[in-house]
C-alpha positions as CSV (number, residue, x, y, z in Angstrom):
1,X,27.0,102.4,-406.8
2,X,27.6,98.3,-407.5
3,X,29.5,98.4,-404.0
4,X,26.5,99.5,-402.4
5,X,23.8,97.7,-404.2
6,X,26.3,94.3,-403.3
7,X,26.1,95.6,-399.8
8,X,22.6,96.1,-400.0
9,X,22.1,92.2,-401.0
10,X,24.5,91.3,-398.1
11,X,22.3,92.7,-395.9
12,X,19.2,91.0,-396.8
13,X,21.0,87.6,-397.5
14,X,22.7,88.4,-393.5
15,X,19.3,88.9,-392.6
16,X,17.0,86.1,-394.1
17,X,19.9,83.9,-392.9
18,X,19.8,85.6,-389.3
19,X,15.9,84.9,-389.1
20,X,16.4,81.6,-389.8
21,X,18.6,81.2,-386.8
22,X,16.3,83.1,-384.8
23,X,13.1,80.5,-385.7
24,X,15.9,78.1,-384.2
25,X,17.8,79.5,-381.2
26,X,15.4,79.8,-378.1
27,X,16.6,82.4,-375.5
28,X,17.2,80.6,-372.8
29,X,17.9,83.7,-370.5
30,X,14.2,83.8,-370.6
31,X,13.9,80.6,-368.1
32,X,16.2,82.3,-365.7
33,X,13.9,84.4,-363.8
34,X,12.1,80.8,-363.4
35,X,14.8,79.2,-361.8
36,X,15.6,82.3,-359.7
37,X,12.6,82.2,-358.3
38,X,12.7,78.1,-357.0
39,X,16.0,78.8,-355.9
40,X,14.8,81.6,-353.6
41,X,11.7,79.4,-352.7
42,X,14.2,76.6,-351.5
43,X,16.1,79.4,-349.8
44,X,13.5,80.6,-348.3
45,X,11.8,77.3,-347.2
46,X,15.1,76.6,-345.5
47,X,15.0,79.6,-343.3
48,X,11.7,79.2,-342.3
49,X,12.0,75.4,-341.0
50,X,15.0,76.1,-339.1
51,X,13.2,78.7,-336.9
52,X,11.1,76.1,-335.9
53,X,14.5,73.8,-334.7
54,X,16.7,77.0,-333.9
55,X,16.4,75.5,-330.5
56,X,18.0,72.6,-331.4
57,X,21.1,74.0,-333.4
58,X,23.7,76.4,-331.6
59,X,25.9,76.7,-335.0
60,X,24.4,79.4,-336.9
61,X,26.7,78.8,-340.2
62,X,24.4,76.0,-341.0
63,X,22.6,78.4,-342.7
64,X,25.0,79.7,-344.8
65,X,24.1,77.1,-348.2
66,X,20.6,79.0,-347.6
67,X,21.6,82.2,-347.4
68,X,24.3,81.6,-350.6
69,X,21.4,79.8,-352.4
70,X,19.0,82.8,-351.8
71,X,21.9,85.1,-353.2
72,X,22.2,83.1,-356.5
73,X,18.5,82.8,-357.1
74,X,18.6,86.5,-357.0
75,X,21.7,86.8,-359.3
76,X,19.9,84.2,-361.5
77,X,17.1,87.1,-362.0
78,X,19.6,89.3,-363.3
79,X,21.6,86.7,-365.4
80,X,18.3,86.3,-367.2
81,X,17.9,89.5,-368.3
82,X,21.2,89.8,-369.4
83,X,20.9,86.8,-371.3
84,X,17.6,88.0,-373.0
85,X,18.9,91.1,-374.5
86,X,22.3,89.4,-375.5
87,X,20.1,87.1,-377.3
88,X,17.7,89.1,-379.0
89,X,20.6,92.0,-379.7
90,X,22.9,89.1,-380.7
91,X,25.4,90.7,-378.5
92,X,28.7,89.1,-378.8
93,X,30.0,90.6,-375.8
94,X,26.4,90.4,-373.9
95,X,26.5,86.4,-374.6
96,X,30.6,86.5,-373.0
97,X,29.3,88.5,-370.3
98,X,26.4,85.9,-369.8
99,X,29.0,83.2,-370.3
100,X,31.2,84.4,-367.2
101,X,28.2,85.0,-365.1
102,X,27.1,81.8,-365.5
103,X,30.2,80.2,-364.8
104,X,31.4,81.9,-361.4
105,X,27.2,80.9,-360.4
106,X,28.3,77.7,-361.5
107,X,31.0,77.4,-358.8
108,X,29.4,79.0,-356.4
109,X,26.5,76.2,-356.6
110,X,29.3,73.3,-356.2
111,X,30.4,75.2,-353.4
112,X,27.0,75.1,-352.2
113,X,26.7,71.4,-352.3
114,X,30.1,71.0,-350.5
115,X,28.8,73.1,-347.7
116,X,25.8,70.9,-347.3
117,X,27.2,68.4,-347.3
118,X,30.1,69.9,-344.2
119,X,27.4,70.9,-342.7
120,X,25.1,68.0,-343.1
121,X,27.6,65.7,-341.4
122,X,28.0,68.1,-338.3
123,X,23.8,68.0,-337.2
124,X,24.0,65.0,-335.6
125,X,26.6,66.3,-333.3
126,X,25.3,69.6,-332.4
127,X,21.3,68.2,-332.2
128,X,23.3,65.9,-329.4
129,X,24.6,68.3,-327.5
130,X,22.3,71.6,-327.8
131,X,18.8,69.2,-327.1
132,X,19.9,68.4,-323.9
133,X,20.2,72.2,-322.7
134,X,17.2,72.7,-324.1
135,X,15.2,70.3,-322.3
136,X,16.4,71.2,-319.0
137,X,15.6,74.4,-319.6
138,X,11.9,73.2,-320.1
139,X,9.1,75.2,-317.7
140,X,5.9,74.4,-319.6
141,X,4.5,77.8,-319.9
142,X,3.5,79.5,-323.2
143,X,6.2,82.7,-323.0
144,X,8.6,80.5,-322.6
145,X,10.7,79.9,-326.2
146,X,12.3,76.8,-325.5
147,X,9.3,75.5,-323.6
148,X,7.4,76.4,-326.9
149,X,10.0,74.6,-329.6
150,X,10.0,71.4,-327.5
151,X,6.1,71.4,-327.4
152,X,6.2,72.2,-331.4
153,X,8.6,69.7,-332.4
154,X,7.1,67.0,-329.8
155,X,3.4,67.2,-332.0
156,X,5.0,68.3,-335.1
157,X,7.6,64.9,-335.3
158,X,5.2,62.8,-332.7
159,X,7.8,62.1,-330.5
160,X,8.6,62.4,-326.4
161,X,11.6,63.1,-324.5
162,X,14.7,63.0,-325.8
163,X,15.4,59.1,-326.5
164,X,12.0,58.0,-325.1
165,X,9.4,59.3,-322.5
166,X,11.1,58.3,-319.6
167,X,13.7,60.8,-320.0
168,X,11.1,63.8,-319.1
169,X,11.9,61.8,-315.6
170,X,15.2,63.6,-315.4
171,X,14.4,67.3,-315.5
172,X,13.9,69.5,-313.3
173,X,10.0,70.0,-314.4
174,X,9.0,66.7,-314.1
175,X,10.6,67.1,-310.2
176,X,8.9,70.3,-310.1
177,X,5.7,69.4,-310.6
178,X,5.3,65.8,-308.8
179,X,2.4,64.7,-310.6
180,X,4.4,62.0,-312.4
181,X,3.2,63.2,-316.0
182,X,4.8,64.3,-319.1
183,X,3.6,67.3,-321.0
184,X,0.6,66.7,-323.2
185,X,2.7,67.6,-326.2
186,X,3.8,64.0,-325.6
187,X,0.3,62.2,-325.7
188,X,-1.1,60.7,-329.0
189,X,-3.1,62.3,-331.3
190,X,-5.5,59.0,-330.9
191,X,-5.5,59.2,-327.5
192,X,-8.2,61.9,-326.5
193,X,-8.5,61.0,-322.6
194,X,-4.5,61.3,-322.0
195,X,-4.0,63.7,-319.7
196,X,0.3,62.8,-319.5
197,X,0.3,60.4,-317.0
198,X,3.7,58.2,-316.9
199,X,0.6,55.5,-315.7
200,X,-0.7,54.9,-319.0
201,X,2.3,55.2,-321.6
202,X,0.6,53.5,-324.3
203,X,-1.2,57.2,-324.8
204,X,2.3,58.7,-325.2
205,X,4.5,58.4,-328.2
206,X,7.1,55.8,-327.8
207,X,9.9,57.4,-329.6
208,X,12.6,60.2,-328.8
209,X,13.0,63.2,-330.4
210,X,16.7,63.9,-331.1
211,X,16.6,61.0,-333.7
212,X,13.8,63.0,-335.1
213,X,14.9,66.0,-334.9
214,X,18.6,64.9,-336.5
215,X,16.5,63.2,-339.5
216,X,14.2,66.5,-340.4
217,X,17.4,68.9,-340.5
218,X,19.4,66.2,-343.0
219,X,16.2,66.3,-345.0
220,X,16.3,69.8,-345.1
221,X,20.1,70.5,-346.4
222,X,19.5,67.4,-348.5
223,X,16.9,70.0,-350.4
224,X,19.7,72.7,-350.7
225,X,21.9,69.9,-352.4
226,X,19.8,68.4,-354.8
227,X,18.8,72.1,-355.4
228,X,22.3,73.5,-356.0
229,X,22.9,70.3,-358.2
230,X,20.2,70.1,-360.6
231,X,20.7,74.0,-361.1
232,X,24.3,73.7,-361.6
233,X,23.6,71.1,-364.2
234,X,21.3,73.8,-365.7
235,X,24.1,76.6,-365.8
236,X,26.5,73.8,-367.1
237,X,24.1,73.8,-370.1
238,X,23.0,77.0,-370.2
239,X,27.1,78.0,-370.7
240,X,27.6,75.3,-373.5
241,X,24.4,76.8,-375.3
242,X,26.0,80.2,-375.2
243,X,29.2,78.9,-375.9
244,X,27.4,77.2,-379.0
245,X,25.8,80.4,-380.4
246,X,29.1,82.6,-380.1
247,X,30.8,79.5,-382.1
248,X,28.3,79.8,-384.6
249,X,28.1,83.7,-384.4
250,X,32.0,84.3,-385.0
251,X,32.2,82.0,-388.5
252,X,28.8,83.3,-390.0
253,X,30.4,84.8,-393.4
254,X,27.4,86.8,-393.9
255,X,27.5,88.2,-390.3
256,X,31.6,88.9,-391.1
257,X,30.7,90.3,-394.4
258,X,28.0,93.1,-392.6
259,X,30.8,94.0,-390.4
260,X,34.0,94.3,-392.9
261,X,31.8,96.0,-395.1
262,X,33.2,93.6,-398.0
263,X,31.4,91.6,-400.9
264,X,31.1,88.3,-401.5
265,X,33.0,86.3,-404.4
């Protein structure tokens, strides 16, 4: 019939019109699993230094930007997918869906750089008051855990004591063992005859370790906020994009015309 024959030419127009916009709109759900996948690596990254200064920090909700940043790296794995089949299905309730998604990740990540920064501001503080147990504690042998994070951190950050050598002076180790010497943890990597004498310090490092310490923690919730940042700045796009398409999508004539069925004038 001329009803279906006019059909039959909406379609094609709708669909020469449809590749056109195909050749132009890039999926960009496809990048998410991308972006999931730095996310968890900062995550992860974040974990994994902290065991190494767990000594040195009692408050365990430090971690908690990590943990929420690990948990949206993940959700941006999904999001992706969701995105790619709302795209290439031109979904109009797959690209809301995405569009909702994105959003509530897009709070959560501004959360996340509020919590780093809380948190950020509180290291200083608990570094103070947890490295000082933690030196006491000191015994020098291997099986020890808190003998073994002072020795780690000591070569890792090249530092001694907790402002300075002399403070190794005031624990019960140093008492213990009468040989006026520091641990070798504390002597120079240049300085192969040091054997932790207090008699030499020029083989020993000079500075303390809780300024150390307090500066490789910041550094480290620093890379959970720039992180959460430049990826919320992503999603930010990434929901404009959407937004765009479904824009475009609801006042395509042709794409109405497939729909209703109808004919053009």
């Amino acid at each position: 019939s001329e009803r279906s024959r006019d059909g039959c030419k909406c379609r094609a127009r709708w669909q020469r019109r449809r590749g056109t916009d195909q050749s132009k709109e890039v999926p960009r759900g496809s990048r998410r699993p991308g972006a999931a996948g730095i996310l968890c690596y900062v995550g992860a990254y974040v974990f994994i230094t902290y065991d190494d200064y767990d000594h040195f920090f009692e408050d365990v909700y430090t971690l908690i930007p990590a943990v929420v940043i690990i948990a949206v790296g993940a959700l941006l794995f999904i999001i992706g997918l969701i995105g790619c089949c709302a795209t290439i299905r031109e979904s109009r309730c797959g690209l809301a869906t995405f569009v909702i998604i994105l959003l509530l990740v897009f709070v959560t990540e501004v959360v996340v750089v509020v919590l780093g920064y809380v948190y950020r501001a509180k290291v200083e503080n608990e570094v103070d008051r947890s490295i000082q147990k933690v030196y006491k504690t000191y015994n020098g042998t291997s099986p020890d855990a808190a003998s073994r994070a002072i020795d780690y951190v000591q070569r890792q950050l090249h530092c001694c004591g907790i402002h300075n050598y002399s403070d190794w002076e005031n624990t019960d180790w140093f008492k213990e063992t009468k040989n006026q010497s520091v641990p070798l943890s504390c002597c120079r990597e240049t300085a192969s005859n040091c054997n932790g004498s207090l008699a030499h310090p020029s083989d020993l490092y000079a500075e303390g370790c809780e300024a150390l310490v307090v500066k490789k923690l910041q550094e480290i919730m620093m890379h959970v906020i720039w992180a959460a940042l430049a990826f919320a700045a992503i999603q930010l796009l990434g929901m404009l994009c959407a937004c765009i398409v479904l824009c475009r999508r609801s006042r395509d004539p042709a794409y109405e015309l497939l729909i209703t069925g109808g004919t053009y004038a």
